[in-house]
C-alpha positions in Angstrom: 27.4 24.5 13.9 26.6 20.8 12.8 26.0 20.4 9.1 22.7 19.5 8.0 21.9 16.0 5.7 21.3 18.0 2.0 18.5 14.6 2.1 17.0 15.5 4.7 16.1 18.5 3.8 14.7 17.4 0.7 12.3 14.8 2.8 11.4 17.5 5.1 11.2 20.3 2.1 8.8 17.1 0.3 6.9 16.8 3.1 6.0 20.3 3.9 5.0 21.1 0.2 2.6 17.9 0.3 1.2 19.2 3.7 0.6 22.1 2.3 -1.5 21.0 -0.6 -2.9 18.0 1.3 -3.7 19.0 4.7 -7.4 20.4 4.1 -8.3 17.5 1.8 -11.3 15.0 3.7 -8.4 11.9 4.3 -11.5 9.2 3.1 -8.8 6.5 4.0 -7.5 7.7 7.4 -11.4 8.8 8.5 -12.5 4.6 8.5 -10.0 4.3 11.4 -11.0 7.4 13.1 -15.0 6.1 12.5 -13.6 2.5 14.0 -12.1 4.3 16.8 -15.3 6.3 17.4 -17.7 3.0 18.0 -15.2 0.7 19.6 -15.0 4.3 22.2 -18.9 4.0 21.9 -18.8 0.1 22.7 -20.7 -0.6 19.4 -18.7 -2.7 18.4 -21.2 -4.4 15.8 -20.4 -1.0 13.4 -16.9 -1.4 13.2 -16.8 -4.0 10.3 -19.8 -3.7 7.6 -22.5 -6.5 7.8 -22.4 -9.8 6.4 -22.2 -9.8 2.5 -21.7 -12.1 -0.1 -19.6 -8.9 -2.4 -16.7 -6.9 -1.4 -18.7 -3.4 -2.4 -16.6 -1.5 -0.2 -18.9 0.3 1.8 -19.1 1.0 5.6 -21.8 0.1 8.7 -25.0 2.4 7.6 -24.9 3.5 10.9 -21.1 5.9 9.3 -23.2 7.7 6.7 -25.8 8.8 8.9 -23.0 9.9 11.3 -21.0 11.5 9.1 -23.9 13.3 6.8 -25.2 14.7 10.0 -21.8 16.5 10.7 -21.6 18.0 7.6 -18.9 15.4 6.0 -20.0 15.3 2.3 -16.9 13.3 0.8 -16.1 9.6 0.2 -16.8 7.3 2.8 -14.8 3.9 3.1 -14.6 0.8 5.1 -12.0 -0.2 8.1 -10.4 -2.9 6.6 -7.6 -3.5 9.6 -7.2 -5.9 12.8 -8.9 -5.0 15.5 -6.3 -3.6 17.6 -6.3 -0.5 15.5 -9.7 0.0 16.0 -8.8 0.0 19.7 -6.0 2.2 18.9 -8.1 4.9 16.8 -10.3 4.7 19.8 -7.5 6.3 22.1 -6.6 8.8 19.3 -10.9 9.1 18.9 -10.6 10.5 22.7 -7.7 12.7 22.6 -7.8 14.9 19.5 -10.2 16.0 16.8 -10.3 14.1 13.4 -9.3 17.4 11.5 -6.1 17.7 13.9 -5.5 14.2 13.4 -5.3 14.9 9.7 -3.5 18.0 9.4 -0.5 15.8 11.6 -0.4 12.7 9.5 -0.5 15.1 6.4 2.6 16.2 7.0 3.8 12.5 8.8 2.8 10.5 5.9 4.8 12.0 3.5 7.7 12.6 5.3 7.3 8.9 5.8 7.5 8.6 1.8 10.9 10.3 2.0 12.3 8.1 4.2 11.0 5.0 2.9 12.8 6.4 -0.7 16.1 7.4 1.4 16.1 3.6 3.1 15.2 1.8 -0.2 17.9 4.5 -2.5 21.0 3.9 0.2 20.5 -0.2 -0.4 19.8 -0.3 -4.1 23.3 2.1 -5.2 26.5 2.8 -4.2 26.3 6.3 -1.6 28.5 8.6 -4.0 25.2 9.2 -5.8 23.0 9.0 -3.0 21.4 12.5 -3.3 21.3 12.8 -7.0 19.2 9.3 -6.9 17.0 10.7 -3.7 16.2 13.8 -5.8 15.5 11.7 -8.7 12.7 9.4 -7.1 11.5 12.2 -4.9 10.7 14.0 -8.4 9.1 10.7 -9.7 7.0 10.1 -6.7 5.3 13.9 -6.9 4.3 13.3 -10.2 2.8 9.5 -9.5 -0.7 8.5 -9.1 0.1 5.8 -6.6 2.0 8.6 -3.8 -0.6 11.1 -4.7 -3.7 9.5 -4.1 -2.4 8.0 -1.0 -0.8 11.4 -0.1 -4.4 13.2 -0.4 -6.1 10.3 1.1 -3.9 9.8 4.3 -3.6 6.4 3.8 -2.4 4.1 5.9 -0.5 1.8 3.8 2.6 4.6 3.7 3.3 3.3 7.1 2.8 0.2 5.9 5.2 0.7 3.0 8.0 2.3 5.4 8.0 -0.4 8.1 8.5 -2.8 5.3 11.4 -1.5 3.9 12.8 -0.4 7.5 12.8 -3.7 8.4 14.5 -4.9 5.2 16.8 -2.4 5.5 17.4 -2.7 9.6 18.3 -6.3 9.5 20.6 -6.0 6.1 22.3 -3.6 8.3 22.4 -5.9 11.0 19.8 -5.1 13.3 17.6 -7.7 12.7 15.4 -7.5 16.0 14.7 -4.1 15.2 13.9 -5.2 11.0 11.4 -8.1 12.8 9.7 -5.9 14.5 9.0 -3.5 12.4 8.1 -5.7 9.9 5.2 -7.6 12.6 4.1 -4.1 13.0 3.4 -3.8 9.5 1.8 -7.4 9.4 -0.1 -6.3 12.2 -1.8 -3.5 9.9 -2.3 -5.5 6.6 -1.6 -9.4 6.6 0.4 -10.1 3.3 4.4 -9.0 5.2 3.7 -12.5 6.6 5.5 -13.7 3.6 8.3 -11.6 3.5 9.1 -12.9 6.8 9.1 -16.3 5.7 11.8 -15.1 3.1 14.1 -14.2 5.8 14.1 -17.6 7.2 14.7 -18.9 3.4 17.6 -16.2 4.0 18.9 -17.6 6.9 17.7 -14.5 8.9 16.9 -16.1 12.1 16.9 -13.8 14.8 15.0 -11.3 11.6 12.6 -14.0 11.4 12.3 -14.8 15.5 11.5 -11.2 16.2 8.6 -10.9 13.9 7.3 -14.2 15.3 7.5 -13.1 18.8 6.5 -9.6 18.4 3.7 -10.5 15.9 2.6 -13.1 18.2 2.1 -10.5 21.2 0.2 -7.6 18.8 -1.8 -10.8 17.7 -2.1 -11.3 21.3 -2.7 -8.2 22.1 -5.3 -7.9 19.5 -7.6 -10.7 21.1 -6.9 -9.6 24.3 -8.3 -5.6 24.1 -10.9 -6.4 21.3 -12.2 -9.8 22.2 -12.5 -12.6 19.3 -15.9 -12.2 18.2 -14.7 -8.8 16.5 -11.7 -11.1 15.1 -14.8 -13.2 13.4 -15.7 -10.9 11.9 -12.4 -9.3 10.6 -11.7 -12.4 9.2 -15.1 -13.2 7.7 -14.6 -9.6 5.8 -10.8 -10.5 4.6 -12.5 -14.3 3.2 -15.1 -11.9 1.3 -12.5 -9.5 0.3 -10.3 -12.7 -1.3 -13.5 -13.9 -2.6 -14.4 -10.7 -4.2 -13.0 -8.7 -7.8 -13.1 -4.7 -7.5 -11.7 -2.9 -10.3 -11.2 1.1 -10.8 -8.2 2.9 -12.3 -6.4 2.4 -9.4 -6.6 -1.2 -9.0 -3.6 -2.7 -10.2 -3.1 -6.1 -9.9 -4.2 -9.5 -12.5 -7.6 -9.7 -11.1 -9.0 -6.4 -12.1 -7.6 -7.0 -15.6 -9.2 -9.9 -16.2 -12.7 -8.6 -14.7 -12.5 -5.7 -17.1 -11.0 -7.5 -20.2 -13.4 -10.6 -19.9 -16.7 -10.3 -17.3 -17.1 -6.5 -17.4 -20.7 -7.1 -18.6 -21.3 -9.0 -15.2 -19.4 -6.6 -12.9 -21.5 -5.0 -10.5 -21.4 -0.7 -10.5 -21.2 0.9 -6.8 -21.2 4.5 -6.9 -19.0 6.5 -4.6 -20.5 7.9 -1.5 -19.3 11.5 -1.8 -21.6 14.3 -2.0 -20.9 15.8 -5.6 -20.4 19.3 -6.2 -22.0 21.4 -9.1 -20.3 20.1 -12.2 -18.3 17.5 -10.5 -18.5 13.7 -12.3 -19.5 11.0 -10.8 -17.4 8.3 -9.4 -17.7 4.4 -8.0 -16.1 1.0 -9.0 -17.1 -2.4 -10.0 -17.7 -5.6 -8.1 -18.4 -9.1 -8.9 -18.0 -12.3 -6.8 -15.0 -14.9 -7.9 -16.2 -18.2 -9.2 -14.4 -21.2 -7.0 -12.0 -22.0 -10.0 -11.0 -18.5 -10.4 -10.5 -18.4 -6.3 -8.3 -21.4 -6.4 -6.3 -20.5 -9.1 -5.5 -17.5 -7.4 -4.2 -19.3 -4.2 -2.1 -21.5 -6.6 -0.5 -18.1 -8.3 0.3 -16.7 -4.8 1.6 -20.0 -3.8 3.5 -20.6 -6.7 5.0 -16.9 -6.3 5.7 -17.6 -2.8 7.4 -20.7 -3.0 9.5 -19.1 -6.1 10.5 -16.2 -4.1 11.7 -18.5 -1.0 13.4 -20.6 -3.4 15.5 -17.3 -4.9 15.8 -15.7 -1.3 17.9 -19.1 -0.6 20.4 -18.5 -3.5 23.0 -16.0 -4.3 20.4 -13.5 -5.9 18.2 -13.4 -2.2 21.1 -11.2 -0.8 20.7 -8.7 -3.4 18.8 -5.6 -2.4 17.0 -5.5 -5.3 15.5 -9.0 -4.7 13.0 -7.4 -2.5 11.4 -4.7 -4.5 10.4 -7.5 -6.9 9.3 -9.7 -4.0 6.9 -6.8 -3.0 5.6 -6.1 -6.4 4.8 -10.0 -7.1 3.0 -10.2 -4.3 1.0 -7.0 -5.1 0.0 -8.5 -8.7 -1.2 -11.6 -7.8 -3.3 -10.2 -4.4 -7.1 -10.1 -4.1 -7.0 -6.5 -3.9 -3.8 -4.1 -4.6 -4.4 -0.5 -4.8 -1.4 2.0 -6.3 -0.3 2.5 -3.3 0.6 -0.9 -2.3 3.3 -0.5 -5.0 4.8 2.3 -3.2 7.6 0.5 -1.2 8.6 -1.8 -4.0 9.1 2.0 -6.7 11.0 3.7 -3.7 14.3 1.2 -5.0 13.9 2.1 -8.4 17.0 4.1 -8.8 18.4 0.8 -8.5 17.5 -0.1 -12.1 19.9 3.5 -13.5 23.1 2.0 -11.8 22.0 -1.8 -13.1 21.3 -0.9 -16.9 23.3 2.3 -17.2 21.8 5.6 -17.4 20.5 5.4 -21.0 18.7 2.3 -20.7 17.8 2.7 -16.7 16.0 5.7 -17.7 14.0 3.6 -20.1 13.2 1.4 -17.8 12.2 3.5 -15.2 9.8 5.4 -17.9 8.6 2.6 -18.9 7.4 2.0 -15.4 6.4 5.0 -14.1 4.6 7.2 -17.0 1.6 5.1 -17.1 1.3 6.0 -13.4 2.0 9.8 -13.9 -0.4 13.0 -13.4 1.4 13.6 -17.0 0.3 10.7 -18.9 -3.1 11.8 -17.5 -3.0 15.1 -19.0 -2.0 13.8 -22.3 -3.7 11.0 -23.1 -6.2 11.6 -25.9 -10.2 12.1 -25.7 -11.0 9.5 -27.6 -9.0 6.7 -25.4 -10.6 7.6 -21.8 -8.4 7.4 -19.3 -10.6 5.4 -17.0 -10.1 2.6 -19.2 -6.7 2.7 -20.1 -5.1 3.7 -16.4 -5.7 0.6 -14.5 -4.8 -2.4 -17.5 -1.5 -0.1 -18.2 -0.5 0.5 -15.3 -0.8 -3.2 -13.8 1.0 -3.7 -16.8 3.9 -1.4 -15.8 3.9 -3.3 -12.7 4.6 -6.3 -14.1 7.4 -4.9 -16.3 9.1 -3.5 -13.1 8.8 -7.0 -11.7 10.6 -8.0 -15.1 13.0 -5.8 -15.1 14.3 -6.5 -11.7 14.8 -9.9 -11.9 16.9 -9.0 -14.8 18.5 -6.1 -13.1 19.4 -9.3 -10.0 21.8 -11.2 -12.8 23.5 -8.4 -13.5 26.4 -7.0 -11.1 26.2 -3.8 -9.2 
């Protein structure tokens, strides 16, 4: 009888406790493909993307709400924020299966997904005598972190996002670099930003890595205008300039521009309340929006340039070949983007049993505290009445980010 991975039981244990306290949650993130899906089906295309607006305020075609209040869907309500050719993709899945079945299957998907993306990120960032114990150890972290949680309950589509990225890391270290390109275009294909991680490669050297996500990018891209047309492209793009142009800040918004907007302009930030249907004693939720000034908007391009062109400059030297080079690539480009949610942060976290076999146990564990307790259902329960959480959350935890970016480019002059 053939012997079972010990890790893979884990993932697949992981997985089915998170389906099971998951799978009858609404999935707000996954339902704006589904809705996508449901006009580009329809041919209404002109409800896909929300109408022209100056604000990102994060809210969907009207035509959605009056959809979706009709049958009986009384939680959140968000926009489709991907390429077209996933519109044209949720349109397939929009004629083949019901959005609850959907759900229940990428319920159980998505966070199997997680466990993998930890077991990828784990086997390059330590030596494999300890793979399990280190597995078990970021498995436990990411059940008790906001960022895998809401994304988790949500469905949302960045985990794939997240496990492409490091599969493709991790495929061409190994030396299957047509198989780390493409899965790398795939997840460029979903959200923009792996662009740049691509562009490390070819700093890297990683030519046939970088080749493959050209050519296979090129052909989604293709692809893209082909099924969907460019006019809907327009208007994809039009919504990402808005988006760029925009600030939106909750307590799961972790990144410099939030921080800013809430430490300096929060008297000229703009309040949109959620669009879920509250229940009897439920509180009420929504974020804040306001529109970037021009110097604030090219300032930003200029940080995420700079970072850029610092990263390709390290991917070129001894320190670009160390795993951990990449987790710290992913979180710099989280904190200086437009918009990073928790979850963007996942992939970057999933290595950081890297930093116990770096520091040493003692001060590892410190580190990785340091990191992740902001971002834990614990610090949550503990944190005092009179500091509310909504407003201590997002600055600390953006701040934990940035300390994990810290402490990885420290952990990268240090030998495993």
């Amino acid at each position: 009888m053939p012997r079972i991975n010990p890790i893979l039981l884990l993932i697949i244990g992981f997985a089915g406790v998170s389906w099971a306290r998951y799978h009858t949650e609404p999935s707000p993130d996954l339902l704006a493909t589904w809705m996508a899906g449901k006009y580009y089906a329809a041919g209404l295309l002109d409800q896909i993307y929300p109408a022209d607006q100056q604000v990102f305020v994060m809210r969907p075609p009207n035509d959605w709400l009056l959809s979706l209040r009709a049958e009986g869907y009384n939680g959140a309500i968000y926009p489709f924020i991907y390429p077209p050719i996933w519109a044209w993709v949720g349109s397939g899945l929009y004629t083949i299966a019901s959005f609850e079945s959907l759900a229940n299957i990428a319920s159980f998907l998505n966070p199997l997904m997680l466990g993998f993306t930890i077991w990828l990120a784990v086997r390059m960032a330590i030596e494999k005598h300890a793979l399990i114990i280190m597995v078990l150890i970021m498995v436990a972290l990411f059940s008790t972190s906001i960022a895998a949680l809401v994304a988790l309950e949500q469905n949302q589509p960045q985990i794939l996002v997240g496990f492409l990225m490091v599969l493709g890391v991790e495929r061409t270290r190994a030396g299957s670099p047509v198989i780390g390109g493409a899965a790398m275009a795939i997840a460029a294909s979903l959200k923009l930003y792996p662009v740049i991680f691509a562009l490390l490669w070819w700093a890297q050297g990683e030519r046939k890595a970088t080749g493959a996500f050209t050519l296979i990018g090129g052909a989604v891209g293709l692809a893209s205008v082909v099924v969907a047309g460019w006019p809907l492209h327009a208007e994809f793009l039009s919504e990402i300039k808005v988006i760029s142009g925009s600030v939106l800040t909750t307590f799961f918004t972790y990144s410099l521009d939030p921080t800013i907007a809430e430490a300096l302009f929060s008297d000229q930030m703009r309040q949109i309340p959620s669009l879920k249907v509250l229940q009897p004693g439920e509180l009420s939720a929504g974020w804040s929006v306001m529109a970037k000034p021009t110097m604030w908007r090219l300032l930003d391009a200029l940080l995420l340039i700079s970072a850029t062109v610092f990263l390709y400059h390290t991917a070129k030297g001894s320190h670009g070949q160390d795993p951990l080079f990449w987790p710290m690539a992913f979180t710099l480009i989280a904190l200086l983007s437009p918009l990073s949610w928790g979850y963007h942060y996942l992939p970057a976290l999933a290595f950081g049993a890297g930093l116990l076999e770096r520091f040493g146990i003692r001060r590892g564990a410190f580190a990785l505290f340091a990191v992740f307790f902001p971002l834990s259902t614990i610090f949550l329960l503990i944190n005092p009445p009179w500091l509310p959480w909504e407003a201590t959350v997002q600055p600390l935890s953006t701040l934990a980010m940035a300390l994990y970016a810290v402490f990885l480019w420290f952990a990268l002059r240090k030998q495993p």
